[in-house]
VEXMILO-399784 format. One record per residue (C-alpha): x, y, z; residue in one letter; residue number from 1. Coordinates in nm, 2 decimals, decimal comma. Layout:
BEGIN
- X | Y | Z | a | NUM
...
END
This chain:
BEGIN
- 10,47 | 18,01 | 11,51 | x | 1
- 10,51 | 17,71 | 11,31 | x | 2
- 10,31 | 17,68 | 11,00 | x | 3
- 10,21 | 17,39 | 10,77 | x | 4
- 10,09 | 17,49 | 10,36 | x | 5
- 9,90 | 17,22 | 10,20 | x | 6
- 10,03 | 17,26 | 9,85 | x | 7
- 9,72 | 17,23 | 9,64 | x | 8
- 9,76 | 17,44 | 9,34 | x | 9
- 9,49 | 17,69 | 9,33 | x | 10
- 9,31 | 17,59 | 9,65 | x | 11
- 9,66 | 17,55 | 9,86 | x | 12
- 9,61 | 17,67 | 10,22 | x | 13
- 9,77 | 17,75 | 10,55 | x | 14
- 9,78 | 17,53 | 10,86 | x | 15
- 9,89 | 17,79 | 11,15 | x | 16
- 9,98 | 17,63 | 11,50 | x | 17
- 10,02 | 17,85 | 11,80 | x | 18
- 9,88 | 18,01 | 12,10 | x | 19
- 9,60 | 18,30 | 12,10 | x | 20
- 9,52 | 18,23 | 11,76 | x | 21
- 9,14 | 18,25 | 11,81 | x | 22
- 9,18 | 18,62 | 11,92 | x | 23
- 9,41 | 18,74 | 11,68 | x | 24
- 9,22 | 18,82 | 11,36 | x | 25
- 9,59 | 18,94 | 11,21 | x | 26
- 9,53 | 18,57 | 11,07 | x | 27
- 9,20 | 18,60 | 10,91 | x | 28
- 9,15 | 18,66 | 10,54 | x | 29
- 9,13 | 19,01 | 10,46 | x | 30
- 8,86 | 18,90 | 10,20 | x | 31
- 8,62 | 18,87 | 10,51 | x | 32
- 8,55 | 19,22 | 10,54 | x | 33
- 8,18 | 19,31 | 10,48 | x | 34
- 8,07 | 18,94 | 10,46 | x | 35
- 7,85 | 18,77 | 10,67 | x | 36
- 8,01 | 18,50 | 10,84 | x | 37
- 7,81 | 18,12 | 10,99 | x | 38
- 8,03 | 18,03 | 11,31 | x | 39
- 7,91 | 17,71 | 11,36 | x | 40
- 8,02 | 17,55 | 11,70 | x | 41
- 7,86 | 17,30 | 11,99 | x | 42
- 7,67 | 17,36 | 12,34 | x | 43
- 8,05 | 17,28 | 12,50 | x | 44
- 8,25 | 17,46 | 12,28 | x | 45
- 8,07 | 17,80 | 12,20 | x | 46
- 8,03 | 17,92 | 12,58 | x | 47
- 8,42 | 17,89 | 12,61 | x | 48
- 8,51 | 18,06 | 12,25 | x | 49
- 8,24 | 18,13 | 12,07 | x | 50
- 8,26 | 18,53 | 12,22 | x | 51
- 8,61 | 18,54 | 12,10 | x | 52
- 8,57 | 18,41 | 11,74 | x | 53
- 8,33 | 18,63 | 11,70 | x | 54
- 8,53 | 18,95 | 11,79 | x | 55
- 8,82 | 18,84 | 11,62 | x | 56
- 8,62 | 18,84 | 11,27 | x | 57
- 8,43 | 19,18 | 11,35 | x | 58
- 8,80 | 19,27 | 11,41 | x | 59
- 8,83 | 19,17 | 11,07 | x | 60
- 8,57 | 19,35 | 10,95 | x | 61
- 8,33 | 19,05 | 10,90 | x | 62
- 7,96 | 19,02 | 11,03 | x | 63
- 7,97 | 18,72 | 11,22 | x | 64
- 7,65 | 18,48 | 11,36 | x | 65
- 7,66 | 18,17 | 11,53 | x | 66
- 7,49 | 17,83 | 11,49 | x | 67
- 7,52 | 17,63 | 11,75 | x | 68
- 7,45 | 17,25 | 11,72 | x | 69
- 7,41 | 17,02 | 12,03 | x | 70
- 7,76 | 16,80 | 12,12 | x | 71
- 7,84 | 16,47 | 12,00 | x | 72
- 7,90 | 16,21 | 11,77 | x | 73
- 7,52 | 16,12 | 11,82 | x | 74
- 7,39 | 16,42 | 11,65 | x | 75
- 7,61 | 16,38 | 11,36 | x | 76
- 7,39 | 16,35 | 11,08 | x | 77
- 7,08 | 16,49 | 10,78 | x | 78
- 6,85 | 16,63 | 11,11 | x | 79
- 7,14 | 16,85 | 11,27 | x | 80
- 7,31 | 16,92 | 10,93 | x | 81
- 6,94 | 17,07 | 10,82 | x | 82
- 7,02 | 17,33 | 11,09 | x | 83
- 7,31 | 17,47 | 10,92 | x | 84
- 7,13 | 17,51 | 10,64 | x | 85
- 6,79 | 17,68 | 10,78 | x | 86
- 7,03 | 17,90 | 10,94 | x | 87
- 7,24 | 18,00 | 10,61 | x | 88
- 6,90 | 18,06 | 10,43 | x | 89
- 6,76 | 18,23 | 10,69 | x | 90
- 7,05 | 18,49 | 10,72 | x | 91
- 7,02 | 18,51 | 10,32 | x | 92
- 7,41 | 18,37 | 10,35 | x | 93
- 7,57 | 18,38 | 9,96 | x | 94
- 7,80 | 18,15 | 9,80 | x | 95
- 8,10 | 18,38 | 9,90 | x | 96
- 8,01 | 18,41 | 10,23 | x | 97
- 8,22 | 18,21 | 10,46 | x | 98
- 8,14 | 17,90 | 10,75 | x | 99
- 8,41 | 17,90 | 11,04 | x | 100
- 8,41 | 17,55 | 11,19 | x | 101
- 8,49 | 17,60 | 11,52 | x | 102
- 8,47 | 17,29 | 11,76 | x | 103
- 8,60 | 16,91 | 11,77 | x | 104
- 8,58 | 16,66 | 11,46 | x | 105
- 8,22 | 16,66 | 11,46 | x | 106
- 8,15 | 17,03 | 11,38 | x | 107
- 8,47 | 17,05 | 11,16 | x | 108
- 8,30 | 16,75 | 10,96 | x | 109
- 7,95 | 16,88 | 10,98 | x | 110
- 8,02 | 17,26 | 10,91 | x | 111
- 8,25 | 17,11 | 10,61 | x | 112
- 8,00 | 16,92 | 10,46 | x | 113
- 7,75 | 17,21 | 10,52 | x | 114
- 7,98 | 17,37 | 10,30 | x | 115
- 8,03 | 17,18 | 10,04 | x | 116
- 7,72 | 17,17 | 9,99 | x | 117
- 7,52 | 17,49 | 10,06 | x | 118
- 7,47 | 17,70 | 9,70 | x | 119
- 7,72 | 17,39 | 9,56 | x | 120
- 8,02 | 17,52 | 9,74 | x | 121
- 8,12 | 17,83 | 9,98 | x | 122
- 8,46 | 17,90 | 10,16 | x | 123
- 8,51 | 17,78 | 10,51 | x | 124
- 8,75 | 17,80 | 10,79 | x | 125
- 8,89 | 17,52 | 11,04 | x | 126
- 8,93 | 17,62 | 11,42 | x | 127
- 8,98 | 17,26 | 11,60 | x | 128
- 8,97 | 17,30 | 11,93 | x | 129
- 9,03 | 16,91 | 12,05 | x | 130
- 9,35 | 16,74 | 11,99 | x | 131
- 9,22 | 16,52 | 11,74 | x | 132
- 9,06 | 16,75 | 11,51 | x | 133
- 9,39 | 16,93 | 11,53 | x | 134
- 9,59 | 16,65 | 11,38 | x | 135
- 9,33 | 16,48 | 11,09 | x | 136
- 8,96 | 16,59 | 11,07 | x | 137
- 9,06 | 16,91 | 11,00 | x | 138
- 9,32 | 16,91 | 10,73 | x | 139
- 9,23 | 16,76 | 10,38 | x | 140
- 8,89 | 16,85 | 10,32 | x | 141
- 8,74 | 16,53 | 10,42 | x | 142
- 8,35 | 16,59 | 10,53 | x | 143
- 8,06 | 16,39 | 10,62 | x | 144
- 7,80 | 16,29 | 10,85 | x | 145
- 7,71 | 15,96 | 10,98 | x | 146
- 7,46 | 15,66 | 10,83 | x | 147
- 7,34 | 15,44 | 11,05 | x | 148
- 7,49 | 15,14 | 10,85 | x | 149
- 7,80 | 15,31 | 10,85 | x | 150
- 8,03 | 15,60 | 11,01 | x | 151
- 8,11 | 15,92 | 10,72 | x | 152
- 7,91 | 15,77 | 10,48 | x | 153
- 7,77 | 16,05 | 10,32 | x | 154
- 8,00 | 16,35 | 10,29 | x | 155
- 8,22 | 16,54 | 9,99 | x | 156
- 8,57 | 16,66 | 9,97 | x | 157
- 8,58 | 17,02 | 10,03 | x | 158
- 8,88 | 17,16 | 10,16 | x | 159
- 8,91 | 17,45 | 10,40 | x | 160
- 9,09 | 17,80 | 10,26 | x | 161
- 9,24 | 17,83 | 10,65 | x | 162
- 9,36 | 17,64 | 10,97 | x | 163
- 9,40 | 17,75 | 11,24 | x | 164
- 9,49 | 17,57 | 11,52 | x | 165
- 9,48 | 17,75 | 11,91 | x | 166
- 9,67 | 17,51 | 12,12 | x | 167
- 9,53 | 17,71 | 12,43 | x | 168
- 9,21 | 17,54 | 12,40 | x | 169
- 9,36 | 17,23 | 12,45 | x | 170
- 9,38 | 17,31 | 12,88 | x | 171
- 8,98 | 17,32 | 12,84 | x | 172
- 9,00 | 16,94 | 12,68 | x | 173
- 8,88 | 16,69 | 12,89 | x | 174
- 9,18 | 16,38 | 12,96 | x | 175
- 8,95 | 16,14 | 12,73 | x | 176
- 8,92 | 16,37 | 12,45 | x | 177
- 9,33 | 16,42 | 12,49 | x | 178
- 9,32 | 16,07 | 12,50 | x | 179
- 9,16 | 16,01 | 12,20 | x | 180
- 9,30 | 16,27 | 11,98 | x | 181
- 9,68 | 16,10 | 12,11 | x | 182
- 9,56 | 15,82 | 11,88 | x | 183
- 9,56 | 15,99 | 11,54 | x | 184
- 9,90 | 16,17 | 11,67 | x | 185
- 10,08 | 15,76 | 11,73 | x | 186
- 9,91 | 15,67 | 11,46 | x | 187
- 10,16 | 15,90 | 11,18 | x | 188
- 10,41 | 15,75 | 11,38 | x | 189
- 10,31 | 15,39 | 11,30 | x | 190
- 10,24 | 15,47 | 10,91 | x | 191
- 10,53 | 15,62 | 10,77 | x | 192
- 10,77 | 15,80 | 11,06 | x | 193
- 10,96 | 15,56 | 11,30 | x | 194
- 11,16 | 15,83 | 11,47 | x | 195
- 10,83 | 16,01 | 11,55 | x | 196
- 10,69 | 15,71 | 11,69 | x | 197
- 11,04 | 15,66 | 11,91 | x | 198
- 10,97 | 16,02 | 12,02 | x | 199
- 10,60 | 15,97 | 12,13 | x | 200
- 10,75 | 15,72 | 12,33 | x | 201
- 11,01 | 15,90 | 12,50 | x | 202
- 10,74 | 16,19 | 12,59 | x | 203
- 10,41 | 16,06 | 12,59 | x | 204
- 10,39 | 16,13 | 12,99 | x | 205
- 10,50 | 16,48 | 12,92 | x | 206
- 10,26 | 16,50 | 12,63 | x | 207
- 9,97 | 16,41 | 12,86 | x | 208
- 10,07 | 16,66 | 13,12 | x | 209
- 9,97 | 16,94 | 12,88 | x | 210
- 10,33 | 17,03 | 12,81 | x | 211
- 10,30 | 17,38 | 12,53 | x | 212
- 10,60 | 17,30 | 12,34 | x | 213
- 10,56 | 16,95 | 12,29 | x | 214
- 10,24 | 16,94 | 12,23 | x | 215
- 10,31 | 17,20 | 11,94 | x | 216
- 10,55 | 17,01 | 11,80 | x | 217
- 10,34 | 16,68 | 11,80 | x | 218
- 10,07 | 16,88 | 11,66 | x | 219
- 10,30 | 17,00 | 11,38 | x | 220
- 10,50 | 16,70 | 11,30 | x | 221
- 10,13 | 16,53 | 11,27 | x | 222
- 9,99 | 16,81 | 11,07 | x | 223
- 10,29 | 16,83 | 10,81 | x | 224
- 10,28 | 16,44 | 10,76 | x | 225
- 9,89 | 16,47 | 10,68 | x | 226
- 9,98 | 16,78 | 10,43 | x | 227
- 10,22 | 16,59 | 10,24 | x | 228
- 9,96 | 16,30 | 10,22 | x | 229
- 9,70 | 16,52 | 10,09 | x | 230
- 9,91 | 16,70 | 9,84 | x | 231
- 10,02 | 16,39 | 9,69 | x | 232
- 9,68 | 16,21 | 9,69 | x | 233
- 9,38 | 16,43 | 9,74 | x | 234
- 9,13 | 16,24 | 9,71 | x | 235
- 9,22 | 15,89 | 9,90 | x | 236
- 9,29 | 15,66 | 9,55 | x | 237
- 9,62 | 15,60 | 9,69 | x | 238
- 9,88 | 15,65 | 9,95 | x | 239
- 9,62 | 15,86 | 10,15 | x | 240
- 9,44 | 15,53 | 10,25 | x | 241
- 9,66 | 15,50 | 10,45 | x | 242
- 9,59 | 15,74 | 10,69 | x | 243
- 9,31 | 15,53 | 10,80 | x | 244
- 9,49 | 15,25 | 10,96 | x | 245
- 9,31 | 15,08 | 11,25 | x | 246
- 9,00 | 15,27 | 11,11 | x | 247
- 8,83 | 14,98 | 10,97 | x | 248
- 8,81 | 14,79 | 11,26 | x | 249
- 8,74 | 15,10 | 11,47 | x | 250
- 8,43 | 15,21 | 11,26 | x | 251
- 8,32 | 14,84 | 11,34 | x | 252
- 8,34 | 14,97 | 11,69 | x | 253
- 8,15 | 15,32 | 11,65 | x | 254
- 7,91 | 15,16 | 11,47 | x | 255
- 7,82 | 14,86 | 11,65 | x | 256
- 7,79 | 15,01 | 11,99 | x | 257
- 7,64 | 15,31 | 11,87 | x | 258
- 7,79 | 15,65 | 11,77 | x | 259
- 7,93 | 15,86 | 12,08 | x | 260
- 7,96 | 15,49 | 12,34 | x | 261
- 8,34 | 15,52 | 12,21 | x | 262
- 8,50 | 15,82 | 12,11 | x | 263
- 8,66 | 15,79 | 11,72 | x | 264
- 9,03 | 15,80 | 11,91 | x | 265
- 8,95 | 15,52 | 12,11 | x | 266
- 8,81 | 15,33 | 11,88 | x | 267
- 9,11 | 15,39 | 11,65 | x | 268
- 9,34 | 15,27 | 11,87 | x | 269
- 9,17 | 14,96 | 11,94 | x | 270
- 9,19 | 14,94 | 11,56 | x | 271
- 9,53 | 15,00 | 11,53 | x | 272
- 9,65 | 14,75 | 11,77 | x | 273
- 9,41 | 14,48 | 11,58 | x | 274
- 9,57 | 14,59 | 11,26 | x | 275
- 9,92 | 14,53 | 11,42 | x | 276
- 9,85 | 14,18 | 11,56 | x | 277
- 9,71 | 14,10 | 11,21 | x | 278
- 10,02 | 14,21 | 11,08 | x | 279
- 10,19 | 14,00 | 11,33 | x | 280
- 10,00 | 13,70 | 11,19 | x | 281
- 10,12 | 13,75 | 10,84 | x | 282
- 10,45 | 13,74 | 10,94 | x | 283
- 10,54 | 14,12 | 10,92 | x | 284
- 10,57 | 14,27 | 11,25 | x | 285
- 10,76 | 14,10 | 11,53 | x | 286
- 10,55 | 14,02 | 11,81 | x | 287
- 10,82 | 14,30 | 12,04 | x | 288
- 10,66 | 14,57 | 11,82 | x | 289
- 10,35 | 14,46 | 11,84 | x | 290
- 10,46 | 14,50 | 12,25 | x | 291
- 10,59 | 14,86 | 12,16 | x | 292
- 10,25 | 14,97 | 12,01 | x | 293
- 10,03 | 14,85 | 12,32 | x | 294
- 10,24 | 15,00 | 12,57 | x | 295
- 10,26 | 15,35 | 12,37 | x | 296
- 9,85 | 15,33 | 12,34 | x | 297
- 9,82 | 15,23 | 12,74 | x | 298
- 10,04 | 15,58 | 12,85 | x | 299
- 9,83 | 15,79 | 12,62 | x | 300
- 9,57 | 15,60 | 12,86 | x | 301
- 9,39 | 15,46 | 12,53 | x | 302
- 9,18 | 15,10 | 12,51 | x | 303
- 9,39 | 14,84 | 12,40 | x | 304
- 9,07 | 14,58 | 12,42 | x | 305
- 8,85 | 14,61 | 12,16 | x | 306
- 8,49 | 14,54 | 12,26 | x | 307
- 8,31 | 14,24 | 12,27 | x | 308
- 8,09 | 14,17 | 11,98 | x | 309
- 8,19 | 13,86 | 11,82 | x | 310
- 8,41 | 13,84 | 11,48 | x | 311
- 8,12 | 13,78 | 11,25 | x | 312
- 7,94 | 14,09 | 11,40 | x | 313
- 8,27 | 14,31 | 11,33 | x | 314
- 8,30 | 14,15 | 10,99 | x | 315
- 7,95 | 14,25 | 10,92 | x | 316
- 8,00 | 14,62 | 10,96 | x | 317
- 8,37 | 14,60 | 10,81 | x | 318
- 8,20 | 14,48 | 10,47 | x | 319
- 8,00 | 14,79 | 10,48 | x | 320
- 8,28 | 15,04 | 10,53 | x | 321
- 8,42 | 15,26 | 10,23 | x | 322
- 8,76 | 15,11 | 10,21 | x | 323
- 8,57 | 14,82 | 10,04 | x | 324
- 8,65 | 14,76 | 9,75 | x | 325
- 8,49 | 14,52 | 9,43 | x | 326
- 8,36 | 14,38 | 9,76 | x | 327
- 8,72 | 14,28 | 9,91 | x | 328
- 8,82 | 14,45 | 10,22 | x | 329
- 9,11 | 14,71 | 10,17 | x | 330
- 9,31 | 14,69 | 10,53 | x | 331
- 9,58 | 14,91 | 10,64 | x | 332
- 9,84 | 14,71 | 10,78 | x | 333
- 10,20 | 14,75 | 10,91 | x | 334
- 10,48 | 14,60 | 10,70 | x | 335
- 10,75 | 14,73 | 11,03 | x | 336
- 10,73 | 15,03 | 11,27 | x | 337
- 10,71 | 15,37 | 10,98 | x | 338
- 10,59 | 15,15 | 10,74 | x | 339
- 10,22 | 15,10 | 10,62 | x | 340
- 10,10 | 14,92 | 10,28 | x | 341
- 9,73 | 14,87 | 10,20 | x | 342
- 9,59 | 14,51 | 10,13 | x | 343
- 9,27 | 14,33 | 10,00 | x | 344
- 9,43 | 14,00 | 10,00 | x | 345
- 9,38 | 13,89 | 10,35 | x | 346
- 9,14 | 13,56 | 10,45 | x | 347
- 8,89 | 13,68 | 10,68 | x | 348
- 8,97 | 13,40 | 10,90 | x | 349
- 9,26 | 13,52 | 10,99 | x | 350
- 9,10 | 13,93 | 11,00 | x | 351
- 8,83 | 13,71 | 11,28 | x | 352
- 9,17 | 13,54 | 11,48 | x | 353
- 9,31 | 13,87 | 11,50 | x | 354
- 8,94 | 14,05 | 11,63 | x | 355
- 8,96 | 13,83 | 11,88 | x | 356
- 9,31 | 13,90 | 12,02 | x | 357
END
């Protein structure tokens, strides 16, 4: 079973990547025994593995409970996030109990954050069960909740003391959410690992058939890339920035049409291919690659359109995300296929040609 470590110092951690992992509570701390324990999951998730969570951390000698939010992006903000903590105080919950996050990048981000803040800071666990939380939200300790101006404005970095990522849920995934989590697993490729990139492009149709092995060893080669990042620049004043490529323009997208019309994958990979025809513009990336990119996006069955809402409308929300910075937009752009650098020096003229495709 492959595993990841996230090397940082005194809160390092353990990224484990197999099958059966929810029921095997061998990979549970043994510091668990005796404590309470908040699962907090979703009305889709917890009726397919909320029972087995649950006996895996009795197994473990823990008292588990579960909190069970309502699904989607929509619900992610201060009103469902109160819930968590009714339910912590209500189950007189200490600082050393623990909060198992187990559901897509919404709960990971929510349950984080719930974390982070409850009693100023308690231990939790991630168990991703969609593609995409599996490969970003839920390594690196970023967590938030949604403002209506703006997508993970409010949140705090609080990293998780455990991973653990069942690929078996992935069969339960629906094809969109596999979709959309394929976006964060293209987009390492595009940042900072050509040969990855070439190999998403030699299996993508196998990847999207639900093939075990590969889709462990996407998973992995994602997860170690976003481990290294973290290690090296916790706390995004750096090279971790650029992890969010094509998010600036894909926040635009979430926000504008309202969070949950797009899924974050989707709207990511609209992003990304804006990011790479602005790239083009500036004389970086041949327009061939540019070619690559869409075609990789369009077998992961992704949008390559971004939706219309004019380029001042898009600029609008840009200006309001949290790569901004002294007021200049900080962009994520490609300088070649593996290669990303991070710019504030581009004319919003040409950021409004290349919203417009």
């Amino acid at each position: 079973m492959p595993t990841v470590n996230v090397a940082l110092g005194e809160r390092a951690y353990s990224i484990h990547i197999g099958r059966g992992l929810l029921s095997d509570a061998a990979y549970l701390p043994a510091r668990l025994s005796g404590q309470a324990v908040a699962v907090v999951s979703n009305e889709t998730v917890a009726p397919l593995y909320l029972q087995t969570v649950q006996e895996s951390l009795r197994a473990a000698g823990a008292r588990p409970f579960a909190i069970v939010l309502p699904d989607g992006e929509a619900y992610k903000n201060w009103q469902t996030l109160n819930r968590i903590f009714d339910a912590l105080a209500e189950r007189h919950c200490e600082r050393g109990s623990t909060l198992v996050a187990l559901g897509g990048g919404v709960i990971g981000d929510m349950g984080g954050f719930a974390a982070a803040c409850y009693q100023r800071g308690m231990p939790f666990i991630q168990m991703p069960t969609t593609l995409l939380a599996q490969v970003d939200s839920s390594v690196g300790g970023k967590t938030a909740i949604n403002h209506p101006l703006g997508k993970n404005m409010i949140g705090a970095f609080h990293q998780p003391s455990l991973v653990l990522i069942d690929i078996d849920t992935l069969s339960t995934l629906p094809r969109r959410e596999l979709s959309a989590g394929m976006a964060e697993v293209i987009k390492y490729g595009l940042i900072r690992d050509a040969d990855f990139f070439c190999w998403l492009e030699a299996n993508m149709q196998k990847l999207m058939a639900r093939d075990q092995t590969l889709l462990a060893e996407a998973i992995y080669r994602a997860c170690r890339h976003k481990a290294e990042i973290v290690a090296a620049d916790e706390r995004e004043q750096g090279a971790r920035a650029l992890l969010n490529l094509g998010h600036t323009f894909g926040h635009a997208i979430e926000t504008g049409l309202g969070y949950g019309v797009w899924l974050h994958g989707e709207a990511v990979a609209a992003g990304m291919l804006m990011a790479a025809r602005l790239s083009m513009q500036l004389g970086w990336l041949p327009l061939a690659d540019v070619e690559r990119i869409e075609r990789l996006l369009l077998a992961a069955e992704l949008p390559v359109r971004a939706p219309e809402m004019g380029a001042e409308r898009y600029l609008q929300l840009m200006r309001h995300d949290k790569k901004v910075h002294n007021g200049r937009l900080r962009l994520i752009l490609l300088e070649s296929l593996g290669k990303a650098v991070i710019s504030d020096a581009v004319h919003e003229a040409e950021i409004a040609r290349a919203i417009q495709g």
